[in-house]
mmCIF file of the N, C-alpha and C atoms, coordinates in Angstrom:
data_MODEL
# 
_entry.id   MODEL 
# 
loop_
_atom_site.group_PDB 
_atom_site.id 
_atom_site.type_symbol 
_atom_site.label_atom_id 
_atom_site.label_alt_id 
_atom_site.label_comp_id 
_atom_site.label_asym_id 
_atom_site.label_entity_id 
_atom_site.label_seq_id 
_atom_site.pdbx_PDB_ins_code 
_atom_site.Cartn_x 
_atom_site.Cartn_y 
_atom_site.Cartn_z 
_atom_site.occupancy 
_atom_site.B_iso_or_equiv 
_atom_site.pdbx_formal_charge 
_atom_site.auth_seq_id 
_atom_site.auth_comp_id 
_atom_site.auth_asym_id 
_atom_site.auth_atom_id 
_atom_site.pdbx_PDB_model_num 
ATOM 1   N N  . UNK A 1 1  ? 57.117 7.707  4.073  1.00 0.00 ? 1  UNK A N  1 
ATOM 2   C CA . UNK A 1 1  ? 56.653 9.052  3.789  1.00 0.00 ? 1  UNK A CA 1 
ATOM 3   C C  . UNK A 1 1  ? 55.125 9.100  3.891  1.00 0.00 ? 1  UNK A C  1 
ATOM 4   N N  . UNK A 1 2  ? 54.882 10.196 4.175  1.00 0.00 ? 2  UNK A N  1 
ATOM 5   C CA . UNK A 1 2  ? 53.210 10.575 5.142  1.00 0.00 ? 2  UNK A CA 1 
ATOM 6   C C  . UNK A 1 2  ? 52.423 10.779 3.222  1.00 0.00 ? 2  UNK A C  1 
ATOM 7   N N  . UNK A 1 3  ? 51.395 10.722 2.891  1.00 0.00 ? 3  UNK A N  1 
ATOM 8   C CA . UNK A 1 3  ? 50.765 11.166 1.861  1.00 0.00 ? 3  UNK A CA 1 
ATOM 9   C C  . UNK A 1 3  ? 50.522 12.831 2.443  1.00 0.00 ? 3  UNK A C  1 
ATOM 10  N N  . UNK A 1 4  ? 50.670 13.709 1.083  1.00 0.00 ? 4  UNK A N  1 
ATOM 11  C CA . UNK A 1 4  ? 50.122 14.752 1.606  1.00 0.00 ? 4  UNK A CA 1 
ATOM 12  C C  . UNK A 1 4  ? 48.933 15.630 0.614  1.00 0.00 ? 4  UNK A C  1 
ATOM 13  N N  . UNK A 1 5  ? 48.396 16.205 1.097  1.00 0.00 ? 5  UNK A N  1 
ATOM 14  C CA . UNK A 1 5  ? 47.591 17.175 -0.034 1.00 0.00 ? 5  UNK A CA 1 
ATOM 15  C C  . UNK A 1 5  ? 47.123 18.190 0.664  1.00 0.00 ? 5  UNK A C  1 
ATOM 16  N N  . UNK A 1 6  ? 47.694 18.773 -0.435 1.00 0.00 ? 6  UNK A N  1 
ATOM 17  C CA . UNK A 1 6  ? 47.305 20.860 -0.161 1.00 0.00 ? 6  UNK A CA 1 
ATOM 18  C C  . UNK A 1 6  ? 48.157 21.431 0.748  1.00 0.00 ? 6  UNK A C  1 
ATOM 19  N N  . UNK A 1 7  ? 49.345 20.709 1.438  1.00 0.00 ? 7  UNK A N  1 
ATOM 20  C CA . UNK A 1 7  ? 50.449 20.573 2.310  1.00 0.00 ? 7  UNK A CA 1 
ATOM 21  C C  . UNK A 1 7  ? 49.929 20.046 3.678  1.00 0.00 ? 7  UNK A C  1 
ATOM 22  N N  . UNK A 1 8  ? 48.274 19.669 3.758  1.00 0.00 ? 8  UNK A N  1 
ATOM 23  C CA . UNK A 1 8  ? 48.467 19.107 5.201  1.00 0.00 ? 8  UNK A CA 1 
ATOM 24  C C  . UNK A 1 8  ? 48.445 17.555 5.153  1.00 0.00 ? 8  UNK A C  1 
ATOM 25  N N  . UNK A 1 9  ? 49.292 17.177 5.966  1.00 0.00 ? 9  UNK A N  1 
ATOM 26  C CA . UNK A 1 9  ? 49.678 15.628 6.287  1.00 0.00 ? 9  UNK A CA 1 
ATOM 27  C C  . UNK A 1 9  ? 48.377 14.569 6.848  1.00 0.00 ? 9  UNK A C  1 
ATOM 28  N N  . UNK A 1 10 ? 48.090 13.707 5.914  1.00 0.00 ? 10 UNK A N  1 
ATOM 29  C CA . UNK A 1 10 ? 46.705 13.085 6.437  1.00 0.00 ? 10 UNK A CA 1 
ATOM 30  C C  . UNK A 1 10 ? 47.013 12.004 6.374  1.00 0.00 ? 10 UNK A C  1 
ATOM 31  N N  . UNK A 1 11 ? 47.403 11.221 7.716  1.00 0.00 ? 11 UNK A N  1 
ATOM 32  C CA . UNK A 1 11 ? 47.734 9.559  7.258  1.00 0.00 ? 11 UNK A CA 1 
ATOM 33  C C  . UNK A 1 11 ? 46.494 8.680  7.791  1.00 0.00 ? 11 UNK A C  1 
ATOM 34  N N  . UNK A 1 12 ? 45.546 9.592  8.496  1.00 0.00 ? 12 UNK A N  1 
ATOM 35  C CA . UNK A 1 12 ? 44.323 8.558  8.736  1.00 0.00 ? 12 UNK A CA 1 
ATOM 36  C C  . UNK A 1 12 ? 42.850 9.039  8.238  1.00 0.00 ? 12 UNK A C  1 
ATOM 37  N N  . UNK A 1 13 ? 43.034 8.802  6.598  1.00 0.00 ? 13 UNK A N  1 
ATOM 38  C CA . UNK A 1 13 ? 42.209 9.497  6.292  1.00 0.00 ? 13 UNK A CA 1 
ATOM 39  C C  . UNK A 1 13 ? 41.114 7.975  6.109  1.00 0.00 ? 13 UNK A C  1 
ATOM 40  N N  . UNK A 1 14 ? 39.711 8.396  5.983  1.00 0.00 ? 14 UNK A N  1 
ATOM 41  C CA . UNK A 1 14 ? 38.752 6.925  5.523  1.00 0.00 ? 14 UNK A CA 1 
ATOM 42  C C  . UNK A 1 14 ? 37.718 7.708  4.616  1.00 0.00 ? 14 UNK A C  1 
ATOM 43  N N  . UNK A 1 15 ? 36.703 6.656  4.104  1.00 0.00 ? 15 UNK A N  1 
ATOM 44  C CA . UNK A 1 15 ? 35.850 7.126  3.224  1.00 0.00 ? 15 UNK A CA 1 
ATOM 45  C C  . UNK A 1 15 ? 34.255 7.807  4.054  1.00 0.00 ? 15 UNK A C  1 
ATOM 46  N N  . UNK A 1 16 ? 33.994 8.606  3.746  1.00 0.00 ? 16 UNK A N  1 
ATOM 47  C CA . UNK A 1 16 ? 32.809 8.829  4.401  1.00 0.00 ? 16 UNK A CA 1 
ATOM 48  C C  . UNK A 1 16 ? 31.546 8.688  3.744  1.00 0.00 ? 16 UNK A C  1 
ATOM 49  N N  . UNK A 1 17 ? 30.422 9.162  3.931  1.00 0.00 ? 17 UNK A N  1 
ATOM 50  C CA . UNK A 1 17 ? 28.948 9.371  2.748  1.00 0.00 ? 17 UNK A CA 1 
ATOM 51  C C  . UNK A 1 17 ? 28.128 10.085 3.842  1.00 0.00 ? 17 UNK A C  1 
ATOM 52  N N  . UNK A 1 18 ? 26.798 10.262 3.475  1.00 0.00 ? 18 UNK A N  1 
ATOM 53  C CA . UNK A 1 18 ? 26.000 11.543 4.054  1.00 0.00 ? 18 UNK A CA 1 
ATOM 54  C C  . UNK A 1 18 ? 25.382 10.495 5.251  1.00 0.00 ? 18 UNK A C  1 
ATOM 55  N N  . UNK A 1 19 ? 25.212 12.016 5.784  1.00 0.00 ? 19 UNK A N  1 
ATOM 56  C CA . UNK A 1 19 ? 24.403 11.151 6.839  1.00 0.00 ? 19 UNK A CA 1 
ATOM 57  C C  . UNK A 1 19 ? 23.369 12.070 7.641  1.00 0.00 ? 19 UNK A C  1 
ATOM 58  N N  . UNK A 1 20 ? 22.310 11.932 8.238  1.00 0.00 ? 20 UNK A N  1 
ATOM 59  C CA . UNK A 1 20 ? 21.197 12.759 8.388  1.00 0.00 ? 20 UNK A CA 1 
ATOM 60  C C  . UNK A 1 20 ? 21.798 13.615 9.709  1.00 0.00 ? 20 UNK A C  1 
ATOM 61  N N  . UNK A 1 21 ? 21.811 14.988 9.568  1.00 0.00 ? 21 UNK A N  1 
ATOM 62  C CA . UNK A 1 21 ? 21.715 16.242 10.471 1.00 0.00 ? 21 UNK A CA 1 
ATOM 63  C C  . UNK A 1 21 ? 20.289 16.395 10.935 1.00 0.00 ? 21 UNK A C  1 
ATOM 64  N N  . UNK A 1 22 ? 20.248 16.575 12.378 1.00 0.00 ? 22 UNK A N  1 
ATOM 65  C CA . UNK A 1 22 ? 18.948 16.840 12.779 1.00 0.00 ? 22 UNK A CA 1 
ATOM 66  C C  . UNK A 1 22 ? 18.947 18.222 13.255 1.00 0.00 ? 22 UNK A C  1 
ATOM 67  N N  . UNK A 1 23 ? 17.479 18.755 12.983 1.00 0.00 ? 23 UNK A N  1 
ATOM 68  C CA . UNK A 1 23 ? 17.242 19.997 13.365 1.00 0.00 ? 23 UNK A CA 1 
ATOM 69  C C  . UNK A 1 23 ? 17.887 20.536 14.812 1.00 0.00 ? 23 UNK A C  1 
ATOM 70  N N  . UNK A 1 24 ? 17.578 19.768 15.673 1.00 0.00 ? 24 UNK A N  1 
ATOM 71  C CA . UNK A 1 24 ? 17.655 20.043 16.929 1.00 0.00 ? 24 UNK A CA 1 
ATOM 72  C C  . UNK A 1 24 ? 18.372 18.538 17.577 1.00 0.00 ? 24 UNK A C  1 
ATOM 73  N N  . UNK A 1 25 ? 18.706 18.927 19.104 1.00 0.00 ? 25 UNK A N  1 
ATOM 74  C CA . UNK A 1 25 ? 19.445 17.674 19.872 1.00 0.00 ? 25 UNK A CA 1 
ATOM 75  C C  . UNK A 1 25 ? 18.530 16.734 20.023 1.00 0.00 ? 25 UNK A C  1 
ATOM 76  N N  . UNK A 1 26 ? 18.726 15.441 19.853 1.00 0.00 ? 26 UNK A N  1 
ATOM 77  C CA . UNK A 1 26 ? 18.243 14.142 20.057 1.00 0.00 ? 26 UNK A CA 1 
ATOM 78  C C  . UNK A 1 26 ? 18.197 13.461 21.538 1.00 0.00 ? 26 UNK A C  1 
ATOM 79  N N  . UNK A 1 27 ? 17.353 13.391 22.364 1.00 0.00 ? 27 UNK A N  1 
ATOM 80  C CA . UNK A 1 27 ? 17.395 12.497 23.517 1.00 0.00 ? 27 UNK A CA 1 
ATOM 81  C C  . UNK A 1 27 ? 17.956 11.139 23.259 1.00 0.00 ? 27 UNK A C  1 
ATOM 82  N N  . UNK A 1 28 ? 19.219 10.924 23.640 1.00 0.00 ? 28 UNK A N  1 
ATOM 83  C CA . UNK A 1 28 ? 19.748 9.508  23.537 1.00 0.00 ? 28 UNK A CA 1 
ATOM 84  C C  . UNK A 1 28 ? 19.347 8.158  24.776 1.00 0.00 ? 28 UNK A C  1 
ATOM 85  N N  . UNK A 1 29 ? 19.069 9.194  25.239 1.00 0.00 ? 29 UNK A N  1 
ATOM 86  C CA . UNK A 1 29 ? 18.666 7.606  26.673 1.00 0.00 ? 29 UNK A CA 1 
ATOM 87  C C  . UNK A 1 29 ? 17.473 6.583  26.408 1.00 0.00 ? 29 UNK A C  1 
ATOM 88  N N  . UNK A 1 30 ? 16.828 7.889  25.805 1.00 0.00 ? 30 UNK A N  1 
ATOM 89  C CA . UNK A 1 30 ? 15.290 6.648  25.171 1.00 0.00 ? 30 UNK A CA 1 
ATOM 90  C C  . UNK A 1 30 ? 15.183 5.706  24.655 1.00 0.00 ? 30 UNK A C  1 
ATOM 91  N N  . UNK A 1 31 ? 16.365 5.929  23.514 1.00 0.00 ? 31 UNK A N  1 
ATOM 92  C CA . UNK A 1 31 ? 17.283 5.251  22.579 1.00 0.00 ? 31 UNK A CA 1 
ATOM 93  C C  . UNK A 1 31 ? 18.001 3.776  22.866 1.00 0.00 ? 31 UNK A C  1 
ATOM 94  N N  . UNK A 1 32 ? 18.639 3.897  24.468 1.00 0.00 ? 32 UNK A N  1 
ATOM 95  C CA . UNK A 1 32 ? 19.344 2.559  24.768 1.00 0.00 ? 32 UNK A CA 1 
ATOM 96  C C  . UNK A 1 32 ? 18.917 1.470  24.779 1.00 0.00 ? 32 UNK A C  1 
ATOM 97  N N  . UNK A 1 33 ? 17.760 1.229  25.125 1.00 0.00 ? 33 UNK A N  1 
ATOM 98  C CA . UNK A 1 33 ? 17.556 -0.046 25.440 1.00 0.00 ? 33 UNK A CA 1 
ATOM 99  C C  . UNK A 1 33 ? 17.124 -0.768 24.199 1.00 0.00 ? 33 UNK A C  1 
ATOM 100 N N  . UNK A 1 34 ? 16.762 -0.291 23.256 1.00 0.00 ? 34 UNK A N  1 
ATOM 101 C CA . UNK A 1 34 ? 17.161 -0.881 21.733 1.00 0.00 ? 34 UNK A CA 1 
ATOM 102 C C  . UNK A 1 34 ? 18.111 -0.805 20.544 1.00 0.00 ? 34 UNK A C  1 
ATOM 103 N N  . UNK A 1 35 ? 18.975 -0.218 21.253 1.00 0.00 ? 35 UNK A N  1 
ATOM 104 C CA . UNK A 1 35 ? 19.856 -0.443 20.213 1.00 0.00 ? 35 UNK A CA 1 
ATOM 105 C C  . UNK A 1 35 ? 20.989 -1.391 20.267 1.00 0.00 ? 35 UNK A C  1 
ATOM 106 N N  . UNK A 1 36 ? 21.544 -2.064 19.414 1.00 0.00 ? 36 UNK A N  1 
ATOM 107 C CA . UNK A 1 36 ? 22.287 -3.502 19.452 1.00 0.00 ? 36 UNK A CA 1 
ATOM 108 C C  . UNK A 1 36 ? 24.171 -3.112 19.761 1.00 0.00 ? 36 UNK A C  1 
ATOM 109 N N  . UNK A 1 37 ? 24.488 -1.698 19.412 1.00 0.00 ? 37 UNK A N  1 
ATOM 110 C CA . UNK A 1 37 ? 25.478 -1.146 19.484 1.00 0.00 ? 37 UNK A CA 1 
ATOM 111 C C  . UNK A 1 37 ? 25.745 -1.447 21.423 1.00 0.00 ? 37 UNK A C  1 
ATOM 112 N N  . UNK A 1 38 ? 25.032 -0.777 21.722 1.00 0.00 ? 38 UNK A N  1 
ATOM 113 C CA . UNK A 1 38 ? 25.177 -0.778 23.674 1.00 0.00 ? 38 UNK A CA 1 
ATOM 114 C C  . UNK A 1 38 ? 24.474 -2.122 24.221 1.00 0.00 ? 38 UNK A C  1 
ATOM 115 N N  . UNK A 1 39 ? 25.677 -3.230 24.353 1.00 0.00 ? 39 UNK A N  1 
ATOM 116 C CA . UNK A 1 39 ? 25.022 -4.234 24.846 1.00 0.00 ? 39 UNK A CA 1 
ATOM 117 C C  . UNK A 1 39 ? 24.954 -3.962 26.577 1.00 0.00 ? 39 UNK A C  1 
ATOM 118 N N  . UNK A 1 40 ? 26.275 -3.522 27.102 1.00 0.00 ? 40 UNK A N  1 
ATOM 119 C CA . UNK A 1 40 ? 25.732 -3.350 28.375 1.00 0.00 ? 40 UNK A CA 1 
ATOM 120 C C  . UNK A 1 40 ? 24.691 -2.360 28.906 1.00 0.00 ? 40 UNK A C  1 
ATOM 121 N N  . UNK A 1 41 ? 23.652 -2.491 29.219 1.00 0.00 ? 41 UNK A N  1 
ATOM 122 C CA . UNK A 1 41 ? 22.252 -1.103 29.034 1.00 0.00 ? 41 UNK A CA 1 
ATOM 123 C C  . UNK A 1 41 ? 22.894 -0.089 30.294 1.00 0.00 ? 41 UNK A C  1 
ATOM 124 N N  . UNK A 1 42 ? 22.968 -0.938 31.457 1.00 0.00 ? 42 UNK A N  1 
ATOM 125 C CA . UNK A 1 42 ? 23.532 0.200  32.505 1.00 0.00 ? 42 UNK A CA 1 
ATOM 126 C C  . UNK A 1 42 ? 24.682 0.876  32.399 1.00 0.00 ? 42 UNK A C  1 
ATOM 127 N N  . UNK A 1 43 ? 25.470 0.575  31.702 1.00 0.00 ? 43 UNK A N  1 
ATOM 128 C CA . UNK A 1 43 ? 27.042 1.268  31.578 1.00 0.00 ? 43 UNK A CA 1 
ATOM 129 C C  . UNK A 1 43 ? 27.013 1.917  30.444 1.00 0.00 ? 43 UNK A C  1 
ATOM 130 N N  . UNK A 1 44 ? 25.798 2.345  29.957 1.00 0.00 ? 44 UNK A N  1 
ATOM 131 C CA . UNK A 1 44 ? 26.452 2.523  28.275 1.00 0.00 ? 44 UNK A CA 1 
ATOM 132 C C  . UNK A 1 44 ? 27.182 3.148  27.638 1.00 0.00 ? 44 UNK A C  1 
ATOM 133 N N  . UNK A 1 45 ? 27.860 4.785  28.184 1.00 0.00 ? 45 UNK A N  1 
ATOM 134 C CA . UNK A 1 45 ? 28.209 5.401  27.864 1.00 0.00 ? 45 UNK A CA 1 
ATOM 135 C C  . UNK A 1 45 ? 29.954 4.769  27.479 1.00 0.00 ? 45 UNK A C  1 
ATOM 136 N N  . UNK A 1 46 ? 30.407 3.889  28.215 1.00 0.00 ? 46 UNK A N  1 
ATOM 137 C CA . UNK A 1 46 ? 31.210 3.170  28.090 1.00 0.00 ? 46 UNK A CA 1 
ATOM 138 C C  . UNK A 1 46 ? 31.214 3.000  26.279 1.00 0.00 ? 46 UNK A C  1 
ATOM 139 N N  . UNK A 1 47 ? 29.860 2.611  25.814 1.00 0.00 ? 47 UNK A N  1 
ATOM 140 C CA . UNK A 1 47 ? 30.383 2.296  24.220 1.00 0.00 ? 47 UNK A CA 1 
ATOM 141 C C  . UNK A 1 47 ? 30.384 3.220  23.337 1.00 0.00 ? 47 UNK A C  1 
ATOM 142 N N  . UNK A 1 48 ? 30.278 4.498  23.859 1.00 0.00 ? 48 UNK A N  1 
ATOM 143 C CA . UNK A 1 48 ? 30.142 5.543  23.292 1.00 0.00 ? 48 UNK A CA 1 
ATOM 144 C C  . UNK A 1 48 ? 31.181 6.434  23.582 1.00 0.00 ? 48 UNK A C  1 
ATOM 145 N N  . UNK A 1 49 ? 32.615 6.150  24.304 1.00 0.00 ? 49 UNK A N  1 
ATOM 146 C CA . UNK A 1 49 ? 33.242 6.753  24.401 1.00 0.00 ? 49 UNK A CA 1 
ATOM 147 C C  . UNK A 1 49 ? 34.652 6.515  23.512 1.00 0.00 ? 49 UNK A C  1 
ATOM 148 N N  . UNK A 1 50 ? 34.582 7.029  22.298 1.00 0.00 ? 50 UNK A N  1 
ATOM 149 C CA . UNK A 1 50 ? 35.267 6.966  21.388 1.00 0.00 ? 50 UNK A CA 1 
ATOM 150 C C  . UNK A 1 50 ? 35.024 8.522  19.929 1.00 0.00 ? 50 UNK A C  1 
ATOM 151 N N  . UNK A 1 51 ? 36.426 8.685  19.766 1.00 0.00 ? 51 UNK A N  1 
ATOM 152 C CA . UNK A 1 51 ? 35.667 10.076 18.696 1.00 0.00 ? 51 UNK A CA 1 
ATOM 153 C C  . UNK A 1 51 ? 35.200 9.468  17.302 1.00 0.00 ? 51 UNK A C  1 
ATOM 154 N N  . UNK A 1 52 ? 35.211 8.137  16.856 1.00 0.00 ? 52 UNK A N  1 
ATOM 155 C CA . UNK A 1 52 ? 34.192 7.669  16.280 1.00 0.00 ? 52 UNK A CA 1 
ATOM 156 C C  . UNK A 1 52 ? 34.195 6.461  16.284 1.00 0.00 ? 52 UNK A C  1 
ATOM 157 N N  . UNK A 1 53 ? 32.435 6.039  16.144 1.00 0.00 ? 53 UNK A N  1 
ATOM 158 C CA . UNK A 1 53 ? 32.248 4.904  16.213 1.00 0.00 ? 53 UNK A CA 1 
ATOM 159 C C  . UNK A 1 53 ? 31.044 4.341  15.110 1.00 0.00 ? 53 UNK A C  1 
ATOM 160 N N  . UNK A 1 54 ? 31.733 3.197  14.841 1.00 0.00 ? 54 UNK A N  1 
ATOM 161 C CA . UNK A 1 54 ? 30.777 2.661  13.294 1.00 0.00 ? 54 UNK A CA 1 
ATOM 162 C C  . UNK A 1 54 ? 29.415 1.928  14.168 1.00 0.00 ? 54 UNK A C  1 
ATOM 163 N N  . UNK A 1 55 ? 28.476 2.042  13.889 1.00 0.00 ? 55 UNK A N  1 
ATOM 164 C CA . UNK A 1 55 ? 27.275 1.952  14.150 1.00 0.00 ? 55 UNK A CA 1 
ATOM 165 C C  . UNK A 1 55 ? 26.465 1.425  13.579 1.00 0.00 ? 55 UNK A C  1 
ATOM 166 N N  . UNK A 1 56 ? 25.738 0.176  13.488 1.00 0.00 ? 56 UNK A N  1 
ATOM 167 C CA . UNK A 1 56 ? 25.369 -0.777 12.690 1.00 0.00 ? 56 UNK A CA 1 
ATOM 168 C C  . UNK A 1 56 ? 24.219 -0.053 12.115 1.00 0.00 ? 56 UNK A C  1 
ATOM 169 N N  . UNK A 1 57 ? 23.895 -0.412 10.693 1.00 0.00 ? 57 UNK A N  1 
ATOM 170 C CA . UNK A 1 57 ? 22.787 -0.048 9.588  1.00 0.00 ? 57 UNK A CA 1 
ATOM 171 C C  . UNK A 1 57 ? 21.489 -0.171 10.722 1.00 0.00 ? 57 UNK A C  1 
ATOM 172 N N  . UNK A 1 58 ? 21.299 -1.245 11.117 1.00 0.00 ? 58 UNK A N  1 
ATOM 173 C CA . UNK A 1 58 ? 20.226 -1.242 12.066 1.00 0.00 ? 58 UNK A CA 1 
ATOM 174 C C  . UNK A 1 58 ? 19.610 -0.596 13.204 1.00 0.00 ? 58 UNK A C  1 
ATOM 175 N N  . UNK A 1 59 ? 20.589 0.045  14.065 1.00 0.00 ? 59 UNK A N  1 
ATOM 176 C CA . UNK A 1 59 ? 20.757 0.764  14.444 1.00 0.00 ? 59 UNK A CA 1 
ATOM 177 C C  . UNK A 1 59 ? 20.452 2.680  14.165 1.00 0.00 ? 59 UNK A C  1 
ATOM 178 N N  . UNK A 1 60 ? 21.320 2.242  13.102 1.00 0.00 ? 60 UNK A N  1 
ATOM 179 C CA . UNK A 1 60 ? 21.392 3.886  12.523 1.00 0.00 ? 60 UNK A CA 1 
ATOM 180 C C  . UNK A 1 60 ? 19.699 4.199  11.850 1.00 0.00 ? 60 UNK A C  1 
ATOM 181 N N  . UNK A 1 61 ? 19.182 3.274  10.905 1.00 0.00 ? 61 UNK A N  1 
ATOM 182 C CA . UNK A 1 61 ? 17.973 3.438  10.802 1.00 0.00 ? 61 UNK A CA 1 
ATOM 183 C C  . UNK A 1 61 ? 16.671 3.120  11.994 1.00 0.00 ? 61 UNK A C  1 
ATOM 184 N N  . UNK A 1 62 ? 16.822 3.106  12.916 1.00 0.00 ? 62 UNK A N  1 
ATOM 185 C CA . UNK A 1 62 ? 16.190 3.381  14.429 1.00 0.00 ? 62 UNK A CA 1 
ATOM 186 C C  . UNK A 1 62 ? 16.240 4.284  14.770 1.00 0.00 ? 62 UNK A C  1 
ATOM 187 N N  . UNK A 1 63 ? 17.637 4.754  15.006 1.00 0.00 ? 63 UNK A N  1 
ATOM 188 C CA . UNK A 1 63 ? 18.049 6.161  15.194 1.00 0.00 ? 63 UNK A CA 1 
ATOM 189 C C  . UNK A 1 63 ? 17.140 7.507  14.693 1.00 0.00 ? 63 UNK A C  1 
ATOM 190 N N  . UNK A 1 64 ? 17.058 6.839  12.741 1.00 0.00 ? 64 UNK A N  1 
ATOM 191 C CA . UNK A 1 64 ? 16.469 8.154  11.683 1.00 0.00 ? 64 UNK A CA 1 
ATOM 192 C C  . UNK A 1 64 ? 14.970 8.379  12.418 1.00 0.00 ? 64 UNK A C  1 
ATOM 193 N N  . UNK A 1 65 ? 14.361 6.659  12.705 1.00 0.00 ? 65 UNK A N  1 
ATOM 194 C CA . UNK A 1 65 ? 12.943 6.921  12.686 1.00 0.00 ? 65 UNK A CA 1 
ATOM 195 C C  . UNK A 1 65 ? 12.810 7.531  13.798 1.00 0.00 ? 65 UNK A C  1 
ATOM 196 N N  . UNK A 1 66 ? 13.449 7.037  14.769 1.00 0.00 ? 66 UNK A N  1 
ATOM 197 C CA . UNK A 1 66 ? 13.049 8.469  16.417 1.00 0.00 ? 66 UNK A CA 1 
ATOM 198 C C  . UNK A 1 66 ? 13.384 9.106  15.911 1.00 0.00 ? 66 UNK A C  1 
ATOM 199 N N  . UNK A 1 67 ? 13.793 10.069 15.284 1.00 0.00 ? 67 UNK A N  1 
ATOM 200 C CA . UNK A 1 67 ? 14.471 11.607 14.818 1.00 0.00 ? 67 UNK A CA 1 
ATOM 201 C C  . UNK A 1 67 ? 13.289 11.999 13.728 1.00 0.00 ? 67 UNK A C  1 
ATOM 202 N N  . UNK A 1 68 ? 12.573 10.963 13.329 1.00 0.00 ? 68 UNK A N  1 
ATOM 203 C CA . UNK A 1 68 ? 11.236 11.660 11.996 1.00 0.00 ? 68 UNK A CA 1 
ATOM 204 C C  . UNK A 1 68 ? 11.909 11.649 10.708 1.00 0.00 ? 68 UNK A C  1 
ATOM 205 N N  . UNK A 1 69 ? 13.111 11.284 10.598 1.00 0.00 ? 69 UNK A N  1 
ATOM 206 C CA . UNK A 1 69 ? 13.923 11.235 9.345  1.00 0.00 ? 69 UNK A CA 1 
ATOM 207 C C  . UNK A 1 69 ? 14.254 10.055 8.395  1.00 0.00 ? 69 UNK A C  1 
ATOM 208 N N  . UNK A 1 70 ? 13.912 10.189 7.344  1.00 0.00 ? 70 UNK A N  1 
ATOM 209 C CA . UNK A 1 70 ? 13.842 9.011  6.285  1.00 0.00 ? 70 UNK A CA 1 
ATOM 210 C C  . UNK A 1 70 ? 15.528 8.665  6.597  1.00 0.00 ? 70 UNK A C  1 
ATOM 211 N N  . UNK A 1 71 ? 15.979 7.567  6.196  1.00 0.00 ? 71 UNK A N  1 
ATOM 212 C CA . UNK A 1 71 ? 17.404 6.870  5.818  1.00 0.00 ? 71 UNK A CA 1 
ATOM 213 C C  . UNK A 1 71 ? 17.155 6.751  4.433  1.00 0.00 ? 71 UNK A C  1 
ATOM 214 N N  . UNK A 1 72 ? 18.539 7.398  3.707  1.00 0.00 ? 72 UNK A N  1 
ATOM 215 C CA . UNK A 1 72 ? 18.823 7.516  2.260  1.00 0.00 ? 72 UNK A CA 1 
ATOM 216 C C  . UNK A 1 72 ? 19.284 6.060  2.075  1.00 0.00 ? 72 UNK A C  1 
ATOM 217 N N  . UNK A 1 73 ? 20.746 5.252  2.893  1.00 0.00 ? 73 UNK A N  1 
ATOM 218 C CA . UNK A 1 73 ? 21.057 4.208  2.626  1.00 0.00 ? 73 UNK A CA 1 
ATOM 219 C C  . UNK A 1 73 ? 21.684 3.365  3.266  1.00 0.00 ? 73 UNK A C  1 
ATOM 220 N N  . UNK A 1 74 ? 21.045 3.632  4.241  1.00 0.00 ? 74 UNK A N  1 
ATOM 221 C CA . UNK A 1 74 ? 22.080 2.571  5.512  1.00 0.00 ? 74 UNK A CA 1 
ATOM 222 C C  . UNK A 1 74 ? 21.978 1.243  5.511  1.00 0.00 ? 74 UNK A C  1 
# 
C-alpha cells in the first residue's frame, strides 16, 4: 500500500531545505569548467540531464558566489 496524504499518493517523497532563488537567470557555461559535478567539460550537459540532481556542497557554494549570494548551509 502507497502512503497517502490529503488523498494524493506520494511514494517518492525526500527531504528538502532552502536553497537560494536568484533574482534573475544565471549564465551556466562560465560556470563549467569549475565545477566538480561536470567532469566531462565538453559534453556537459550530459550531467545535467536529469529532473534532479544532488550537487556537491562545493559546488553549490561556487555557484552562490557567482550569483553574489551568501550560502546559509551547504
Amino acid at each position: 500500500m502507497r502512503p497517502q496524504m490529503g488523498g494524493e499518493v506520494s511514494p517518492f517523497r525526500m527531504n528538502v531545505r532552502p536553497v537560494a532563488a536568484f533574482a534573475g537567470p544565471l549564465e551556466f557555461k562560465p560556470l563549467i569548467g569549475d565545477l566538480t559535478l561536470i567532469t566531462n567539460k565538453k559534453m556537459w550537459s550530459g550531467h545535467l540531464r536529469q529532473a534532479m540532481r544532488d550537487i556537491p556542497g562545493e559546488d553549490y557554494r561556487f555557484i552562490l558566489r557567482w550569483a553574489g549570494v551568501e550560502a546559509a548551509d551547504a
